[in-house]
C-alpha positions in Angstrom: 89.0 73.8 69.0 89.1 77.4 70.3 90.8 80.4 68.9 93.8 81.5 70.7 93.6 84.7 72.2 97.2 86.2 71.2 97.9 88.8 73.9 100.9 91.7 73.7 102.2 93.3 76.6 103.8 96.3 75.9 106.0 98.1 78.9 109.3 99.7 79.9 108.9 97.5 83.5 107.0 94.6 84.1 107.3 94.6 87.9 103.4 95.2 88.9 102.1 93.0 86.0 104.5 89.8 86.8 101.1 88.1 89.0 98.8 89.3 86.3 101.1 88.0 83.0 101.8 84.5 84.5 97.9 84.3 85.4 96.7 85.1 81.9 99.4 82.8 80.7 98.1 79.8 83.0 94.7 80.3 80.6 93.8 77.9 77.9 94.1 79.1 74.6 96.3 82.0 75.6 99.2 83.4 74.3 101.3 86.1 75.4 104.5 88.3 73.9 106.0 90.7 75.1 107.2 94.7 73.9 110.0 95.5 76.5 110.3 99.5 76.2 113.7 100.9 77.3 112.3 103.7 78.6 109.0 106.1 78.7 109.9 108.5 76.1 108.8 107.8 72.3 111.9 106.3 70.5 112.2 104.1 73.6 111.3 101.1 71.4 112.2 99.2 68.4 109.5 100.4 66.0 110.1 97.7 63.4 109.4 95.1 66.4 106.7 96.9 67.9 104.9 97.1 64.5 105.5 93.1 64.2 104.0 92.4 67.0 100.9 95.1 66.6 100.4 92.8 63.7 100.2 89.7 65.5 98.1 90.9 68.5 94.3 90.2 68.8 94.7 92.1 72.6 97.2 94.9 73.5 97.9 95.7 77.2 100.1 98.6 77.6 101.5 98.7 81.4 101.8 102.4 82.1 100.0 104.6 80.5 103.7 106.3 78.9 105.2 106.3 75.4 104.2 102.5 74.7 100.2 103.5 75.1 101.2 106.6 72.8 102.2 104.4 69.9 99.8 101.9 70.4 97.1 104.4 70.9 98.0 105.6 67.3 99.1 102.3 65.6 96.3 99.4 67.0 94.5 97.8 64.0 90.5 98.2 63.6 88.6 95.2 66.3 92.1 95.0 67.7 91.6 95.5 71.6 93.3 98.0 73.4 93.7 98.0 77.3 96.1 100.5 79.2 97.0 100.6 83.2 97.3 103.8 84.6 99.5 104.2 88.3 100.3 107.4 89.8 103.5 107.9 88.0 102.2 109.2 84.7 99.8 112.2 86.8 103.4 114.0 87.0 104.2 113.7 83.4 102.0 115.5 79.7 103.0 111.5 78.1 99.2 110.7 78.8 97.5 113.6 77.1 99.5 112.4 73.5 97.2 109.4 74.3 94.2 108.6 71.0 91.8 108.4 74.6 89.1 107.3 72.0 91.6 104.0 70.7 91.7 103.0 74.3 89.1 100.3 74.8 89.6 100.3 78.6 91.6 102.9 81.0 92.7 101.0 84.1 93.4 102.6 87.2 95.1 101.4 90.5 92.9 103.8 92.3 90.1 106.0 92.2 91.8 109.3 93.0 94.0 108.5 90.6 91.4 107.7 88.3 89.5 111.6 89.3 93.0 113.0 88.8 93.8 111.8 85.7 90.5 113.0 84.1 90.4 116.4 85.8 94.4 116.9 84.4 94.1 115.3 81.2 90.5 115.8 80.4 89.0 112.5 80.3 85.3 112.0 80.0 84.4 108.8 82.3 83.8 106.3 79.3 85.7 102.8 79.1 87.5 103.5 82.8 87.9 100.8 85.2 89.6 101.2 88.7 91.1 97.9 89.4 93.3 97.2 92.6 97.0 95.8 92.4 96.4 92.5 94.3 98.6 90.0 96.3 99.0 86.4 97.0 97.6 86.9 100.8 98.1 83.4 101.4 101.9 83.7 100.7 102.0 86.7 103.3 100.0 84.7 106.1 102.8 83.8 108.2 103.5 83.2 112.3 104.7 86.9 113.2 108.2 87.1 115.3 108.2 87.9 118.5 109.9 91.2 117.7 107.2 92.0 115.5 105.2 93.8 118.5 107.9 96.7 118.4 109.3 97.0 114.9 108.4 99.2 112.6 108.8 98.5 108.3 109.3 100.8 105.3 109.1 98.8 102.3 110.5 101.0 99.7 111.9 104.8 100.7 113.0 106.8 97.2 112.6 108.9 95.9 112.0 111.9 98.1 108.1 112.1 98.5 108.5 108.6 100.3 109.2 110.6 103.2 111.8 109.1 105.4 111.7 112.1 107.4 108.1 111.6 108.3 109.1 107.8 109.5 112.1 108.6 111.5 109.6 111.1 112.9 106.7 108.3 113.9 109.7 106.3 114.9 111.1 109.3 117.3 107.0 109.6 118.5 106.8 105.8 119.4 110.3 105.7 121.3 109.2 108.3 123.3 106.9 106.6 124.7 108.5 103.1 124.6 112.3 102.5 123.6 112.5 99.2 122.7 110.8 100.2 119.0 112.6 100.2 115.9 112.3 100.7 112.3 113.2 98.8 109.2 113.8 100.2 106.1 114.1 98.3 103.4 114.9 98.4 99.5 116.9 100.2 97.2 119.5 103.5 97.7 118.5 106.1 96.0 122.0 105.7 94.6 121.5 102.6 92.6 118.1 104.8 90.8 120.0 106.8 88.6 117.4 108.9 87.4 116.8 109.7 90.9 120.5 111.0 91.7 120.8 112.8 88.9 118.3 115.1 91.0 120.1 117.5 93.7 116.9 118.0 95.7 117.0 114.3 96.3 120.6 113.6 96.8 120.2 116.3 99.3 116.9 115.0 101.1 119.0 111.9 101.8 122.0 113.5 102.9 120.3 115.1 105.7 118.0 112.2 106.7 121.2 109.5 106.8 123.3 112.5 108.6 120.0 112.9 111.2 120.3 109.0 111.8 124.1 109.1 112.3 124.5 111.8 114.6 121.2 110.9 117.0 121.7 107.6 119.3 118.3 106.9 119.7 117.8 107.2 115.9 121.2 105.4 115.3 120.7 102.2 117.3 116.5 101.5 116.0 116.9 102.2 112.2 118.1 99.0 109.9 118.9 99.3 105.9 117.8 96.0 104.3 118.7 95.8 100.7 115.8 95.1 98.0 114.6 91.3 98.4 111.3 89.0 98.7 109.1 90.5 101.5 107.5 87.8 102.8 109.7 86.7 105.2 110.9 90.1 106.0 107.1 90.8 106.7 107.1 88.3 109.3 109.3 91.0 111.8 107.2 93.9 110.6 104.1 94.5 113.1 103.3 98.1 111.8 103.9 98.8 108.1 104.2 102.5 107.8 102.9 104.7 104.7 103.9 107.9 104.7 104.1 109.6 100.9 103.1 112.3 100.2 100.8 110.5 97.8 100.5 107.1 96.3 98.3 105.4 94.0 97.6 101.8 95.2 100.0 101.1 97.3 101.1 97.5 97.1 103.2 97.7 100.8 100.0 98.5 102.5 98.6 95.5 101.0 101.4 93.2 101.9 101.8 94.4 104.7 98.1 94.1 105.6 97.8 90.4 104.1 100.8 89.5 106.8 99.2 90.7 109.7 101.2 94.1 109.8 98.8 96.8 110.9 98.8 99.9 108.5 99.9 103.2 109.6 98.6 105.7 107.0 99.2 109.1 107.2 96.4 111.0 105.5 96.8 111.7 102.0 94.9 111.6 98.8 93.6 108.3 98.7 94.0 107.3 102.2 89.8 106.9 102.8 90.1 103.9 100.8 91.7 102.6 103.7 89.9 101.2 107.1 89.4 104.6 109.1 91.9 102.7 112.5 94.5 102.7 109.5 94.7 106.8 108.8 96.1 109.3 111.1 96.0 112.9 110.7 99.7 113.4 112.0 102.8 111.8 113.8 101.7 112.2 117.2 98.0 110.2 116.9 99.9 107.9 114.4 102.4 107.2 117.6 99.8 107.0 120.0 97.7 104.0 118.0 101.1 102.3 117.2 101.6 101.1 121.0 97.7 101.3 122.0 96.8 98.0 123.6 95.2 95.4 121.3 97.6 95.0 118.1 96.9 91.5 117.5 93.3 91.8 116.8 94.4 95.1 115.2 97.0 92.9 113.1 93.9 90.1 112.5 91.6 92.9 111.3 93.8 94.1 108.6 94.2 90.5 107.3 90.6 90.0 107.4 90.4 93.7 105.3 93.6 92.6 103.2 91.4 89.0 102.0 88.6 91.1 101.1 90.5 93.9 99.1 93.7 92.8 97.8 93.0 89.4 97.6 94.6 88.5 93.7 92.5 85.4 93.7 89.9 88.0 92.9 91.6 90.2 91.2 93.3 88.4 88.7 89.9 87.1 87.1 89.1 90.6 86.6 91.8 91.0 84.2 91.2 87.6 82.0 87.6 89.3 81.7 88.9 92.7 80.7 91.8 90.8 77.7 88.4 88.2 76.9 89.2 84.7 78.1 87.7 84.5 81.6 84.5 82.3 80.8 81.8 85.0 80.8 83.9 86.9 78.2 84.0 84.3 76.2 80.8 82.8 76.4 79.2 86.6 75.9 81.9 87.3 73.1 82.2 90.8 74.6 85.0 92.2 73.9 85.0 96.2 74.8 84.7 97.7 78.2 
Protein backbone atom coordinates (compact mmCIF):
# COMPACT_ATOMS: atom_id res chain seq x y z
CA UNK A 1 0.00 0.00 0.00
CA UNK A 2 1.48 3.50 -0.78
CA UNK A 3 2.62 6.19 1.62
CA UNK A 4 0.30 9.00 2.00
CA UNK A 5 1.59 12.11 0.84
CA UNK A 6 0.45 14.51 3.82
CA UNK A 7 0.23 17.95 2.26
CA UNK A 8 -0.10 21.61 4.34
CA UNK A 9 -1.37 24.59 2.83
CA UNK A 10 -0.47 27.43 4.53
CA UNK A 11 -2.36 30.96 3.47
CA UNK A 12 -4.18 34.11 4.72
CA UNK A 13 -6.67 33.51 1.35
CA UNK A 14 -7.31 30.54 -0.43
CA UNK A 15 -9.17 32.04 -3.35
CA UNK A 16 -6.56 31.26 -6.30
CA UNK A 17 -5.59 27.79 -4.89
CA UNK A 18 -9.46 26.54 -4.40
CA UNK A 19 -9.06 24.51 -8.22
CA UNK A 20 -5.55 23.43 -7.29
CA UNK A 21 -6.50 22.15 -3.37
CA UNK A 22 -9.54 20.15 -4.46
CA UNK A 23 -7.41 18.70 -7.44
CA UNK A 24 -4.56 17.44 -5.20
CA UNK A 25 -7.27 16.30 -2.86
CA UNK A 26 -9.05 14.10 -5.69
CA UNK A 27 -5.33 12.16 -5.66
CA UNK A 28 -4.87 8.76 -4.17
CA UNK A 29 -2.94 8.70 -1.23
CA UNK A 30 -3.25 12.31 -0.55
CA UNK A 31 -3.87 14.25 2.26
CA UNK A 32 -4.31 17.83 2.72
CA UNK A 33 -4.63 20.45 6.06
CA UNK A 34 -4.84 23.51 6.03
CA UNK A 35 -2.91 26.79 8.05
CA UNK A 36 -5.47 29.68 7.58
CA UNK A 37 -3.33 32.95 8.25
CA UNK A 38 -5.38 35.94 9.43
CA UNK A 39 -3.34 38.18 7.77
CA UNK A 40 0.17 38.76 5.97
CA UNK A 41 2.14 40.12 8.83
CA UNK A 42 4.17 37.67 11.15
CA UNK A 43 1.95 37.10 14.33
CA UNK A 44 -0.90 36.53 11.84
CA UNK A 45 -0.94 32.89 12.89
CA UNK A 46 -1.40 30.56 15.75
CA UNK A 47 2.24 29.53 16.19
CA UNK A 48 1.46 26.58 18.47
CA UNK A 49 -0.85 25.30 15.38
CA UNK A 50 1.37 26.15 12.76
CA UNK A 51 4.23 24.29 14.50
CA UNK A 52 1.59 21.11 14.81
CA UNK A 53 1.08 20.92 11.61
CA UNK A 54 4.92 21.73 10.38
CA UNK A 55 5.28 18.53 12.22
CA UNK A 56 2.85 16.58 10.51
CA UNK A 57 3.63 17.76 6.93
CA UNK A 58 5.74 15.68 4.40
CA UNK A 59 4.89 18.82 1.69
CA UNK A 60 4.39 22.53 2.61
CA UNK A 61 2.70 24.82 0.06
CA UNK A 62 2.65 28.38 1.17
CA UNK A 63 0.05 30.52 -1.12
CA UNK A 64 1.62 33.86 -1.17
CA UNK A 65 4.87 34.37 -0.79
CA UNK A 66 3.92 36.68 2.78
CA UNK A 67 4.43 36.03 6.53
CA UNK A 68 3.27 32.25 6.23
CA UNK A 69 6.43 31.44 3.64
CA UNK A 70 8.58 33.56 6.33
CA UNK A 71 7.84 31.10 9.09
CA UNK A 72 7.93 28.16 7.14
CA UNK A 73 10.96 29.29 5.32
CA UNK A 74 12.60 29.27 8.88
CA UNK A 75 10.69 26.49 10.65
CA UNK A 76 10.36 23.41 7.70
CA UNK A 77 12.05 20.15 9.01
CA UNK A 78 15.25 18.61 7.09
CA UNK A 79 13.63 16.33 3.56
CA UNK A 80 10.52 18.26 4.41
CA UNK A 81 9.44 19.86 0.95
CA UNK A 82 8.90 23.38 0.68
CA UNK A 83 6.87 25.04 -2.27
CA UNK A 84 5.80 28.81 -2.29
CA UNK A 85 3.46 30.74 -4.98
CA UNK A 86 4.43 34.03 -5.75
CA UNK A 87 1.50 36.78 -7.41
CA UNK A 88 2.10 40.26 -8.01
CA UNK A 89 0.91 41.36 -4.66
CA UNK A 90 4.04 40.61 -2.55
CA UNK A 91 6.51 42.81 -5.43
CA UNK A 92 4.96 45.96 -3.37
CA UNK A 93 5.84 44.69 -0.02
CA UNK A 94 9.97 43.82 1.80
CA UNK A 95 7.77 40.39 3.41
CA UNK A 96 9.64 38.34 0.56
CA UNK A 97 13.22 39.34 1.22
CA UNK A 98 12.71 37.90 5.14
CA UNK A 99 12.28 34.73 2.98
CA UNK A 100 15.30 31.57 3.88
CA UNK A 101 15.32 31.71 -0.45
CA UNK A 102 17.64 28.65 0.08
CA UNK A 103 14.68 26.56 2.31
CA UNK A 104 12.40 27.10 -0.61
CA UNK A 105 12.44 23.99 -2.75
CA UNK A 106 10.50 25.64 -5.55
CA UNK A 107 9.50 29.50 -6.16
CA UNK A 108 6.33 29.58 -8.16
CA UNK A 109 5.29 32.35 -10.12
CA UNK A 110 2.04 33.38 -11.95
CA UNK A 111 4.16 35.06 -14.53
CA UNK A 112 7.34 35.64 -15.92
CA UNK A 113 7.73 39.40 -15.36
CA UNK A 114 6.75 38.79 -12.21
CA UNK A 115 9.15 36.17 -11.88
CA UNK A 116 12.28 38.89 -13.45
CA UNK A 117 10.78 41.35 -10.97
CA UNK A 118 10.95 39.51 -8.02
CA UNK A 119 14.60 38.47 -8.57
CA UNK A 120 15.85 41.93 -9.79
CA UNK A 121 13.99 43.47 -6.31
CA UNK A 122 14.71 40.83 -4.02
CA UNK A 123 17.90 39.40 -5.36
CA UNK A 124 17.10 36.01 -6.36
CA UNK A 125 19.48 33.89 -8.34
CA UNK A 126 17.26 31.70 -10.90
CA UNK A 127 17.54 28.28 -9.04
CA UNK A 128 14.35 26.17 -7.95
CA UNK A 129 11.92 28.95 -9.89
CA UNK A 130 9.02 27.82 -11.88
CA UNK A 131 6.47 30.15 -13.66
CA UNK A 132 3.26 28.39 -13.64
CA UNK A 133 -0.07 29.96 -15.05
CA UNK A 134 -3.28 30.34 -12.82
CA UNK A 135 -5.59 28.03 -14.96
CA UNK A 136 -9.48 27.70 -15.50
CA UNK A 137 -12.08 25.18 -16.16
CA UNK A 138 -12.46 26.47 -19.98
CA UNK A 139 -15.14 24.00 -20.40
CA UNK A 140 -17.25 25.63 -17.68
CA UNK A 141 -16.76 29.17 -19.53
CA UNK A 142 -17.79 27.67 -23.03
CA UNK A 143 -21.11 28.98 -23.26
CA UNK A 144 -23.74 30.30 -26.22
CA UNK A 145 -22.91 34.19 -25.94
CA UNK A 146 -26.12 36.69 -25.65
CA UNK A 147 -27.10 38.55 -28.23
CA UNK A 148 -26.09 41.67 -26.35
CA UNK A 149 -22.78 40.34 -25.99
CA UNK A 150 -21.65 42.09 -29.53
CA UNK A 151 -21.84 45.58 -27.60
CA UNK A 152 -21.14 45.08 -23.98
CA UNK A 153 -18.20 45.69 -22.46
CA UNK A 154 -17.01 43.67 -18.76
CA UNK A 155 -14.78 44.60 -15.89
CA UNK A 156 -14.35 41.75 -13.73
CA UNK A 157 -12.91 43.14 -10.60
CA UNK A 158 -12.25 47.27 -10.32
CA UNK A 159 -10.35 48.06 -6.73
CA UNK A 160 -8.29 49.11 -5.70
CA UNK A 161 -7.10 52.18 -7.68
CA UNK A 162 -4.47 50.72 -10.22
CA UNK A 163 -7.52 48.79 -11.74
CA UNK A 164 -8.15 51.78 -13.56
CA UNK A 165 -11.82 52.49 -13.88
CA UNK A 166 -10.90 55.68 -15.41
CA UNK A 167 -9.12 54.12 -18.23
CA UNK A 168 -12.48 51.79 -18.91
CA UNK A 169 -14.99 54.53 -18.77
CA UNK A 170 -12.43 56.02 -21.14
CA UNK A 171 -12.39 52.89 -23.84
CA UNK A 172 -16.10 52.87 -23.07
CA UNK A 173 -16.44 56.86 -24.00
CA UNK A 174 -13.91 55.83 -27.32
CA UNK A 175 -16.32 52.94 -28.44
CA UNK A 176 -19.69 55.09 -27.95
CA UNK A 177 -18.33 57.48 -30.01
CA UNK A 178 -18.30 55.63 -32.65
CA UNK A 179 -21.39 53.46 -31.89
CA UNK A 180 -23.89 54.13 -28.93
CA UNK A 181 -25.56 51.20 -28.36
CA UNK A 182 -22.12 49.90 -26.24
CA UNK A 183 -22.09 49.53 -22.67
CA UNK A 184 -19.99 48.43 -19.88
CA UNK A 185 -20.28 46.14 -16.94
CA UNK A 186 -18.51 46.36 -13.98
CA UNK A 187 -18.65 43.85 -11.77
CA UNK A 188 -17.37 42.85 -8.09
CA UNK A 189 -16.83 44.32 -4.96
CA UNK A 190 -16.89 48.35 -3.63
CA UNK A 191 -14.04 49.37 -2.63
CA UNK A 192 -16.00 50.05 0.53
CA UNK A 193 -16.60 46.51 1.63
CA UNK A 194 -12.21 46.15 1.30
CA UNK A 195 -11.40 47.79 4.29
CA UNK A 196 -7.79 47.94 3.95
CA UNK A 197 -8.53 49.70 0.79
CA UNK A 198 -10.73 52.67 2.38
CA UNK A 199 -8.72 53.18 4.99
CA UNK A 200 -6.51 54.81 1.97
CA UNK A 201 -7.64 58.54 1.01
CA UNK A 202 -6.04 58.35 -2.44
CA UNK A 203 -8.44 55.53 -3.14
CA UNK A 204 -11.58 56.80 -1.53
CA UNK A 205 -10.85 59.78 -3.61
CA UNK A 206 -10.11 57.92 -7.06
CA UNK A 207 -13.60 56.53 -6.63
CA UNK A 208 -15.26 59.61 -5.70
CA UNK A 209 -14.42 61.16 -8.84
CA UNK A 210 -14.88 58.19 -11.17
CA UNK A 211 -18.71 57.44 -9.57
CA UNK A 212 -19.27 61.44 -9.60
CA UNK A 213 -17.94 61.33 -13.67
CA UNK A 214 -20.56 58.49 -14.22
CA UNK A 215 -23.37 60.40 -12.43
CA UNK A 216 -23.10 63.71 -13.93
CA UNK A 217 -22.36 62.41 -17.81
CA UNK A 218 -25.63 60.83 -19.59
CA UNK A 219 -23.85 58.92 -21.99
CA UNK A 220 -21.69 57.51 -19.18
CA UNK A 221 -24.75 57.30 -16.79
CA UNK A 222 -27.13 55.18 -18.98
CA UNK A 223 -24.09 52.35 -20.39
CA UNK A 224 -22.26 51.64 -17.04
CA UNK A 225 -23.91 48.64 -14.67
CA UNK A 226 -22.52 47.73 -10.89
CA UNK A 227 -22.89 43.96 -10.56
CA UNK A 228 -22.04 42.84 -7.09
CA UNK A 229 -19.27 40.01 -6.61
CA UNK A 230 -20.75 36.51 -7.85
CA UNK A 231 -19.90 33.25 -10.19
CA UNK A 232 -18.76 34.67 -13.60
CA UNK A 233 -19.76 32.24 -15.77
CA UNK A 234 -22.97 33.20 -16.64
CA UNK A 235 -22.25 36.77 -16.24
CA UNK A 236 -19.54 36.00 -19.03
CA UNK A 237 -22.03 34.90 -21.34
CA UNK A 238 -23.22 39.01 -21.90
CA UNK A 239 -19.48 40.06 -21.93
CA UNK A 240 -18.10 40.16 -25.74
CA UNK A 241 -14.98 42.27 -24.86
CA UNK A 242 -13.40 41.67 -21.41
CA UNK A 243 -11.32 44.79 -20.75
CA UNK A 244 -7.83 44.82 -18.81
CA UNK A 245 -6.65 47.88 -18.03
CA UNK A 246 -4.19 47.91 -14.62
CA UNK A 247 -1.62 49.44 -14.42
CA UNK A 248 0.02 46.05 -13.97
CA UNK A 249 -1.09 42.57 -13.18
CA UNK A 250 0.57 39.38 -12.71
CA UNK A 251 -1.61 36.60 -14.32
CA UNK A 252 -4.57 37.86 -14.67
CA UNK A 253 -7.32 35.27 -14.17
CA UNK A 254 -10.22 37.75 -15.96
CA UNK A 255 -8.35 37.62 -19.19
CA UNK A 256 -8.42 33.99 -18.96
CA UNK A 257 -12.06 33.67 -18.21
CA UNK A 258 -12.86 35.92 -20.22
CA UNK A 259 -10.92 34.39 -23.04
CA UNK A 260 -12.12 30.71 -22.31
CA UNK A 261 -15.96 32.24 -22.83
CA UNK A 262 -15.37 33.66 -26.00
CA UNK A 263 -14.93 37.30 -24.74
CA UNK A 264 -12.21 38.94 -26.80
CA UNK A 265 -9.33 40.55 -24.60
CA UNK A 266 -8.70 44.14 -24.58
CA UNK A 267 -5.23 44.69 -23.07
CA UNK A 268 -3.84 47.72 -22.61
CA UNK A 269 -0.09 47.53 -22.74
CA UNK A 270 1.61 46.91 -19.59
CA UNK A 271 4.27 44.85 -18.12
CA UNK A 272 3.37 41.52 -19.04
CA UNK A 273 0.99 42.16 -21.66
CA UNK A 274 3.40 40.31 -24.67
CA UNK A 275 2.39 37.21 -23.02
CA UNK A 276 -0.81 37.92 -24.58
CA UNK A 277 -1.84 37.22 -28.52
CA UNK A 278 -0.43 40.54 -30.15
CA UNK A 279 -4.70 41.33 -31.62
CA UNK A 280 -5.20 41.34 -27.70
CA UNK A 281 -2.68 44.54 -26.70
CA UNK A 282 -3.22 48.09 -27.59
CA UNK A 283 -0.99 50.87 -27.06
CA UNK A 284 -3.84 53.33 -26.00
CA UNK A 285 -7.66 54.05 -25.77
CA UNK A 286 -8.21 55.18 -29.14
CA UNK A 287 -6.64 51.83 -31.15
CA UNK A 288 -8.22 49.80 -28.18
CA UNK A 289 -11.68 51.52 -29.40
CA UNK A 290 -11.07 51.10 -32.87
CA UNK A 291 -10.45 47.06 -32.62
CA UNK A 292 -13.45 46.78 -30.20
CA UNK A 293 -16.14 47.50 -33.12
CA UNK A 294 -13.79 46.34 -36.14
CA UNK A 295 -15.73 43.86 -38.17
CA UNK A 296 -15.01 40.16 -37.44
CA UNK A 297 -15.54 39.60 -33.47
CA UNK A 298 -16.72 36.27 -33.62
CA UNK A 299 -13.82 34.73 -35.15
CA UNK A 300 -11.96 37.29 -32.89
CA UNK A 301 -14.09 35.70 -29.90
CA UNK A 302 -13.30 31.99 -31.40
CA UNK A 303 -9.55 32.79 -31.53
CA UNK A 304 -9.19 33.70 -28.01
CA UNK A 305 -10.97 30.38 -27.01
CA UNK A 306 -8.76 28.50 -29.17
CA UNK A 307 -5.64 30.63 -27.28
CA UNK A 308 -7.52 30.29 -23.81
CA UNK A 309 -7.57 25.96 -24.42
CA UNK A 310 -4.03 26.18 -25.12
CA UNK A 311 -2.82 28.53 -22.19
CA UNK A 312 -5.11 28.50 -19.41
CA UNK A 313 -6.48 25.34 -19.79
CA UNK A 314 -6.36 23.78 -15.82
CA UNK A 315 -6.70 20.33 -17.26
CA UNK A 316 -3.07 21.04 -17.87
CA UNK A 317 -2.20 22.96 -15.36
CA UNK A 318 -3.32 21.21 -12.48
CA UNK A 319 -1.03 18.14 -13.21
CA UNK A 320 1.72 20.49 -13.02
CA UNK A 321 1.15 21.06 -9.51
CA UNK A 322 0.67 17.20 -8.35
CA UNK A 323 4.26 16.93 -9.98
CA UNK A 324 5.67 19.86 -8.17
CA UNK A 325 3.96 18.45 -4.24
CA UNK A 326 5.21 14.56 -5.75
CA UNK A 327 2.16 12.47 -6.50
CA UNK A 328 1.46 12.96 -10.20
CA UNK A 329 2.82 9.53 -11.57
CA UNK A 330 6.18 10.58 -12.92
CA UNK A 331 7.01 11.98 -9.47
CA UNK A 332 6.29 9.17 -8.00
CA UNK A 333 7.59 6.65 -10.04
CA UNK A 334 11.04 8.88 -10.35
CA UNK A 335 10.88 9.56 -6.45
CA UNK A 336 11.93 13.10 -7.19
CA UNK A 337 11.13 15.25 -4.92
CA UNK A 338 12.99 18.81 -5.37
CA UNK A 339 12.49 21.23 -8.24
Amino acid sequence: MAETRRILVASHDFKFFEDINAYLASKPGVEIREDRWTGTRPGDHDDAESRLLAEWADVVVCEWCQANAVWYSHNKRPQQRLIVRLHRFEIENDMPSLVDIDAVDVMVFVAEHIMLAARERFGWSDSRQRVVWNGVDVHAFDRPKLKSARTTLGLLGWVPRRKRLDRALDVLEAVRAKDPRYRLLVKGKPPWEHSWIWRRERERWFIADELARIERAPHLRDAVVFEPFSPVHDWLCGVGHILSVSDDEGNQVSVAEGAASGAVPVVLRRPGSSDYPVEWVHDDVDTAAAAIVAPGWEDRGARAKRFAAERFNSETILPVWAELVGVSERALESGEVRG
